[in-house]
Each structure stands twice: as structure tokens, then as C-alpha cells.
N, C-alpha and C positions, 0 to 999 in steps of 0.2 A: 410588100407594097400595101398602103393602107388603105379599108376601105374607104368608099365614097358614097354618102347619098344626097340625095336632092332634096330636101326638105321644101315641101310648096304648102303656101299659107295665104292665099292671093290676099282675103282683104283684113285682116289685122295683120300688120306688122311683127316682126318678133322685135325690134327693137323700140315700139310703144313708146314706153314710157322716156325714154331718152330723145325720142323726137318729136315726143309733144301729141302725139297720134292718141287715137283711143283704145285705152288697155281693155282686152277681153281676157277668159280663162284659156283659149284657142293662142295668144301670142304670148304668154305666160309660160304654156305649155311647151311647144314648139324651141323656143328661147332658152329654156334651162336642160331640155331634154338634149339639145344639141349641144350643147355645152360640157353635159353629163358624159355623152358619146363620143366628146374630142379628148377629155381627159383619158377615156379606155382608149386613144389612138385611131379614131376615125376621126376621115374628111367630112365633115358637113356644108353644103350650098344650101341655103336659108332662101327661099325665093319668095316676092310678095310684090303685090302692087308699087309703084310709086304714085308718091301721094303731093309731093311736091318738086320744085327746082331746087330748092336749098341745100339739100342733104347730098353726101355723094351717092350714085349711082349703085356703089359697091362699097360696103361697110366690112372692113375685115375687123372681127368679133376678136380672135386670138389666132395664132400660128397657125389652126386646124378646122376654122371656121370662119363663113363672111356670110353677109346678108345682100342680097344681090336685089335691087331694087328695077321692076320689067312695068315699060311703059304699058301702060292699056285705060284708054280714055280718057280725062282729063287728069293732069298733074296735079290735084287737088282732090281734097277728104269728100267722099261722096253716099249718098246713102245706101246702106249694106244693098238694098232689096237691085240698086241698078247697075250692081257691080257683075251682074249673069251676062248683062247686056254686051260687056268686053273681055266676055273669056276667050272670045278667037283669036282678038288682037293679043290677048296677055299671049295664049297658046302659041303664036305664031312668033312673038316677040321672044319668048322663052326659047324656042327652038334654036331661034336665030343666033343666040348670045351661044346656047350649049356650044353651036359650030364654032363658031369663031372664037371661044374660049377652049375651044378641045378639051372640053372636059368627059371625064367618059364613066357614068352611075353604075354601081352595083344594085341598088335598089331604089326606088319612088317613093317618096311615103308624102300622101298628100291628107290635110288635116280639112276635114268641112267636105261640102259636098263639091262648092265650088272647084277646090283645088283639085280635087277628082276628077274633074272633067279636065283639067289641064294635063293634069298626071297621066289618064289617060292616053292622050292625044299624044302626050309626048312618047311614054311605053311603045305605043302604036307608031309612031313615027320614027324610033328609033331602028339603027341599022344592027341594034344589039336586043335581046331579048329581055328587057328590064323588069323585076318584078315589080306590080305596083299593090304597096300596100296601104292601107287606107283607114285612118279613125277619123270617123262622123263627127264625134262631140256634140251633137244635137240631132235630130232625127223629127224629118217635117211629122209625121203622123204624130208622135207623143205634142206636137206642138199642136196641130189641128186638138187632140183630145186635150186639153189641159188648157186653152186659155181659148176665149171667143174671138179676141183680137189677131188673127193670123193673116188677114189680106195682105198685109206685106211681104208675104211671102211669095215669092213666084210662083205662077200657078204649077212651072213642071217642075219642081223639089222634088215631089215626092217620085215621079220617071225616072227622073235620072240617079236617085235614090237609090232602086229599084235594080238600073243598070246597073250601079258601080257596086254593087252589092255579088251583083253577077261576074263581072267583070275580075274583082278586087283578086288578087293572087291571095292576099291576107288581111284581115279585118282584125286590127285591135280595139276591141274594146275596153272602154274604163270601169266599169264596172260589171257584177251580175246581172242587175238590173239590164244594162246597156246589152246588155250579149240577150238574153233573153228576147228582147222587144227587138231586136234583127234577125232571130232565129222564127218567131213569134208572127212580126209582121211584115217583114222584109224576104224572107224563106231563107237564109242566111244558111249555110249548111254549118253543123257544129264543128265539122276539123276541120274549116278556114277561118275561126275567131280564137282568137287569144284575149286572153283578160288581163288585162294588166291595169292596176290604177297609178295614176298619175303621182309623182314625188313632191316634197317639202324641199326647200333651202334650209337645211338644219342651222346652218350657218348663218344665214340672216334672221327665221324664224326661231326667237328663242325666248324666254322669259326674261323678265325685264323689272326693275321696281316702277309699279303705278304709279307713283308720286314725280318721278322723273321721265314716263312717257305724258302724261296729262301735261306736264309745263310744256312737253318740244309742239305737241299740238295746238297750246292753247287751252286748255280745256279747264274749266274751273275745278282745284281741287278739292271743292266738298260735294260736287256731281255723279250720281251715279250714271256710266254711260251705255246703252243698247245702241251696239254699233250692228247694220248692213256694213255690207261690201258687192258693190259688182254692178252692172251696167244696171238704170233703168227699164225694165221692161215688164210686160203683162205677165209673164212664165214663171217671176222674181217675188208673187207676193206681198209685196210690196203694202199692198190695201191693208190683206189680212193682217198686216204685220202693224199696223195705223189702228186699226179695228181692236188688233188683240193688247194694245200698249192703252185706249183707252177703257177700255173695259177692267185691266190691272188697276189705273188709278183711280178709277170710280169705289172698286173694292177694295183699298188700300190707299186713303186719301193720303197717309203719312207719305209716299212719296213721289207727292202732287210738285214739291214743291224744291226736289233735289234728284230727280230724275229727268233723262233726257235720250233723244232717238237719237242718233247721229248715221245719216245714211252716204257713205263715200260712194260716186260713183255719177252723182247727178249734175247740173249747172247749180252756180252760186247764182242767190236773189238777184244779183244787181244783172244776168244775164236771161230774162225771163225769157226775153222775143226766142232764143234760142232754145229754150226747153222742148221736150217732144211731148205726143200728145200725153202721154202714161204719167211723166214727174207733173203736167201742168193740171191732169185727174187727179194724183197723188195731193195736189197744193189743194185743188175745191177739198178734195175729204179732211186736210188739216185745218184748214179755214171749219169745217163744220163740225166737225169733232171739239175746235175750240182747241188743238193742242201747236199755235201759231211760237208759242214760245217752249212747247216741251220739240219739239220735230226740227231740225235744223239739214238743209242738203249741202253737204261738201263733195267738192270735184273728185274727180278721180284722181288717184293717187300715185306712185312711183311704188315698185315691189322695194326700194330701200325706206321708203318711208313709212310704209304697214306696219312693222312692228311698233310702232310706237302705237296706232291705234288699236290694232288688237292687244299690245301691252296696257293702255290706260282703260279699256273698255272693260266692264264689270260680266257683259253677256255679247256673246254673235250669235244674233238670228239669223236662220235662211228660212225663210217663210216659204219657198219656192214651190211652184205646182209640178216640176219637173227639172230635174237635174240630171246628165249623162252622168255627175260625179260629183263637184262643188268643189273644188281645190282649194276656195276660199276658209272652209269650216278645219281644213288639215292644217291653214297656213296658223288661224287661231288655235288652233288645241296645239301647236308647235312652240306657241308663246304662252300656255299653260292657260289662254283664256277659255270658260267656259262657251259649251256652244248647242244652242236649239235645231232644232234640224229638222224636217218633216221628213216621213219617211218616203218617200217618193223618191228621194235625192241618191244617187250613187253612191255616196260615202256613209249614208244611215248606218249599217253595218258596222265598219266601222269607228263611227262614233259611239254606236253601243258596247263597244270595248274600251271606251273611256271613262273614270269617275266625273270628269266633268263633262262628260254628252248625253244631252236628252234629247229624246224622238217624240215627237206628235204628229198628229196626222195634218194632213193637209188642208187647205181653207177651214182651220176650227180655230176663229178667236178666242174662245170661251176657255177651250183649251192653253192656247198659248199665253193667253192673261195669265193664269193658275200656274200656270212655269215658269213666267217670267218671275211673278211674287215669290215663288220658292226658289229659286237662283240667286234672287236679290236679294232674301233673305238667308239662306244657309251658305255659309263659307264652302267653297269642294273641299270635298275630301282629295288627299294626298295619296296616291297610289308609285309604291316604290319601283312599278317596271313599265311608269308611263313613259317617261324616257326611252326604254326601250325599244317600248310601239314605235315611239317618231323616229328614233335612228334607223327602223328596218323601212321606215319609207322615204328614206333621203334619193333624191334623184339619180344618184348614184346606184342604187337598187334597184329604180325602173330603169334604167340604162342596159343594165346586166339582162334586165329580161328581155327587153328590146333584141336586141346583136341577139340573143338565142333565139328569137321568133325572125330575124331577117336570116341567119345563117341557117336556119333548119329548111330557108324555100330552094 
């Protein structure tokens, strides 16, 4: 009989991009890893908010997977920080579907703090002994130190943090960094974390000729492109990354006038009323910086559509002040694009195993300017077991580790 677990992911979606939701690295994650885990012959239940009437209630993914959509507060997209507010109803909703679908877990794995709390409740509620295992992905306290802007966050994060840390039968973390700063400042005990960093699509994620991703996008082909990828926010660097592209053209006027930002991830101009407050900071610092025509915001994207931009893009910065991991900088070094990375970020490491990854430190325009100019100027060098690297991190590979840290509870 093949195993079963419950996958809970309350407010991103695993299926985002296909129904219009907003893509995070948390439904990215969740989505491919279940997927990873049905091809080895487990059952996955994908569980998460509904967010609308349209969509069916229950999405079956493939023969061995479905995404199970559990009412809790209004059937529409709401802001992360007020989704704490309906974890009883989700909790109470979820339980109810388990009965009446007779479904029966071998394991919980709840992603974020929120679905920990559901997870929880469920383990606890159940008439079976369920283990619940649990990866953060973010962790309030590195957010309190790392960006001023955190009142969005609810004030008990970091409690209930604290609990499920207690709680947790097993704790995967994504990276050293990550296991560290829950051993560090969570009391995390070291033989209930596992380390495992998160997988590529080698199969979507792959090299591509620039010339033929710049057309699918649009993008002019005598442009050189500094492509973001990832939601808006304060933690994202974002400024520095504004701060360190105009300081590069100041010092190198030559490519005032064929270089450009491209940030996926934010609203288009013509949706301004809807921006938050961080992209509508982001817009006064381009307006004053003067880079209204080098800085351009594109939506967020579809994970089948990335490769074209990290194919036509010449550099991916993550300018980030904090990263559990960056799946974003693995999905470009997957498509042979060069990539910036602060060392802060979970995948730093890494990246420093690649000929095209460079580390600099965190909030240092000065710096990032001086790496961007030498990226845009020197071709990468070609390294013949870079291939390698990305085939040992195909999701298929985090899969394998996975099933050995559920089967060893």
C-alpha cells in the first residue's frame, strides 16, 4: 500500500500559477516536491486555502496527487498577515473533509508557520498517531533583524514559532544557514532538523539561445537584461538592488544606454492603485534615481514561462537581506544564467560552486555596482561538471531525501 501524506500550504496555493493566484517560493516548493514524491509511488493531499468559487474544490494533479481546496474566510485572495485570523475555521474545515473522505496520513508536513498550526491540530486531533513534520521557509525573528518593515506580521509569529519548533516530530530545513538560526534561536534540538535544500525542474530549467528567449518576452535584442524574480517585499532588496544598478551606470556611462532592470514579480504601471506600499517606495526611488526608462516592473510569472527570462537575461540578482534558501538563483544557474547573490541567502554556498555565481554582502551598493560591471563585462567562464551540479539537485533528488527523513520517524 502506498504511502500517504498531507501536504498543508494554507495561503499560497501549490497550483498559483495555473489559477491566477500569487506565485511564492513556499507554492513552488510544495507543487514540484509532491509531484517529485508521487513519481517514487506516494500518495500526496496538497491542502490550501480557497481563494475563489471558480476553480474546483479538489484538483487532481495526476493519478497520485490532488490539491484539495478548504474553505476558511472569504472565498477570495486576501492579505497574507489576515489569513492567522481563519486558521480554526481552515483547522476545523480540514478535519472535516479528512472524515468524510476517509483518508488516513502517514505523515503531516506542514510548510510556513501558518500551516503548523493546522498541522498541528490535525496530528492532535487525529485517532492515529501522525507525525508532523514541519519546514518554516521564513522564520519571524531573521525578519524582525533584517528589514524595519515587519508590522505586518502578526504580533504571535514568533510564539507560535517557538511552539511548533517544540512540537515539530521533524524540522526540515533548506538550508545551513536555516538549521543554524533554529538551533541558534528557536532552541531547535540538532537530531530533529534535517537539511535538505530544495530542487530544480532540470526539465523546464535549462539553457536556451538568448536571442530566441528575448523575442518570446518581448525584450529588445540589443538590451543587456538585470533580471529580479520574486514577490515584492522589504527582505527582497529590492532598493539596494535600484541603488547598486545606478551607481554601476554612473561608473560606466557606456551602458547608460543599452542596459535595463527587469523586476518579475510586481504589478504592471497601468495597475498602480493596486501596488503595495514597498513596489510604490521602489517607483519614488526610480523616479529619483532618474532610471524611469532603465527600471521596468513585470507581473509575476508562470514557472513554464521563467526560462525564457532567466534564458534572455544577461545577470539574476538577489539583492535579499534574508533568504531561508532562494530557489529562484538555482532555477537561473539551471538555465546557465549568471547569478549575484548576497551572502545571507541559503543557497550562497552553493552558488559559490558555480563559475557563474558571485556573493557579495548584503545592503552594499558600492559593491553590487562593481559586480554587476564585471558580469556584464566578462563572458562566464564554461565549467565542464556544471551540468552535474544541477542534475544532483533535480527534485527528484530532494524527493529521495525527503521519504528517508519521513521513513526514519
Amino acid at each position: 500500500m502506498n504511502k500517504r501524506i498531507a501536504m498543508i500550504s494554507v495561503h499560497e496555493c501549490p497550483l498559483a500559477s495555473s489559477e491566477g493566484k500569487e506565485r511564492g517560493g513556499i507554492n513552488v516548493y510544495v507543487y514540484e516536491l509532491s509531484k517529485a514524491l508521487t513519481r517514487l509511488g506516494w500518495q500526496i493531499d496538497m491542502y490550501t486555502r480557497m481563494q475563489d468559487s471558480v476553480n474546483p474544490a479538489v484538483v487532481q494533479v495526476n493519478d497520485n496527487a490532488r490539491v484539495i481546496h478548504i474553505p476558511a474566510g472569504p472565498k477570495t485572495p486576501i492579505p497574507k498577515q489576515q489569513v492567522i485570523g481563519h486558521l480554526d475555521e481552515f483547522s476545523r474545515n480540514m478535519a472535516e473533509f479528512i472524515r468524510d473522505d476517509g483518508a488516513t496520513y502517514n505523515y503531516i508536513h506542514a510548510h510556513y508557520y501558518y500551516s503548523g498550526v493546522v498541522g498541528r491540530y490535525i496530528a492532535d486531533n487525529s485517532q492515529y498517531s501522525i507525525p508532523l513534520v514541519m519546514t518554516f521557509h521564513t522564520l519571524g525573528l531573521l525578519k524582525q533583524l533584517t528589514t524595519t518593515n515587519h508590522a505586518d506580521d502578526p504580533k504571535e509569529r514568533i510564539l507560535i514559532e517557538k511552539e511548533l519548533v517544540a512540537a515539530a516530530t521533524k524540522i526540515i530545513a533548506t538550508s545551513d544557514n536555516d538549521a543554524t538560526y533554529l538551533k541558534a534561536l528557536y532552541d531547535a534540538p540538532s537530531a530533529r532538523i534535517a537539511i535538505i535544500p530544495p530542487g530544480v525542474d532540470t526539465r523546464l530549467f535549462h539553457n536556451a539561445p538568448k536571442e530566441e528567449a528575448k523575442q518570446a518576452i518581448g525584450a529588445d535584442p540589443t538590451h543587456r537584461i538585470i533580471l529580479s524574480v520574486g514577490r515584492i517585499d522589504p527582505v527582497k532588496g529590492l532598493d539596494v538592488l535600484l541603488y547598486g544598478l545606478k551607481l554601476m551606470i554612473n561608473a560606466h556611462p557606456e551602458y547608460a544606454q543599452n542596459t535595463c532592470l527587469w523586476i518579475v514579480g510586481g504589478d504592471v504601471e497601468e495597475k498602480r492603485r493596486e501596488w503595495n506600499s514597498e513596489q510604490a517606495k521602489l517607483e519614488s526611488i526610480r523616479e529619483t534615481l532618474g532610471l524611469r526608462t532603465t527600471v521596468k516592473f513585470i507581473p509575476a510569472q508562470s514557472q513554464e514561462k521563467l526560462p525564457d527570462y532567466y534564458n534572455a537575461a544577461d545577470v539574476l540578482v538577489m539583492a535579499s537581506h534574508y533568504e531561508s534558501f532562494g530557489m529562484v538563483a538555482l532555477e537561473a544557474l539551471a538555465c546557465g544564467t549568471p547569478v549575484i547573490a548576497t551572502d545571507v541567502t541559503g543557497i550562497s554556498p552553493l552558488v559559490k560552486a558555480f563559475p557563474k555565481g558571485h556573493i557579495i554582502s548584503a545592503n552594499n551598493p558600492i559593491l553590487l555596482s562593481q559586480k554587476l560591471a564585471h558580469v556584464l563585462s566578462h563572458p562566464p567562464l564554461v565549467q565542464a561538471d556544471t551540468q552535474k551540479i544541477i542534475s544532483s539537485l533535480d527534485w527528484s533528488e530532494t524527493a529521495k531525501k525527503v521519504i528517508y527523513v519521513y521513513e526514519a520517524l
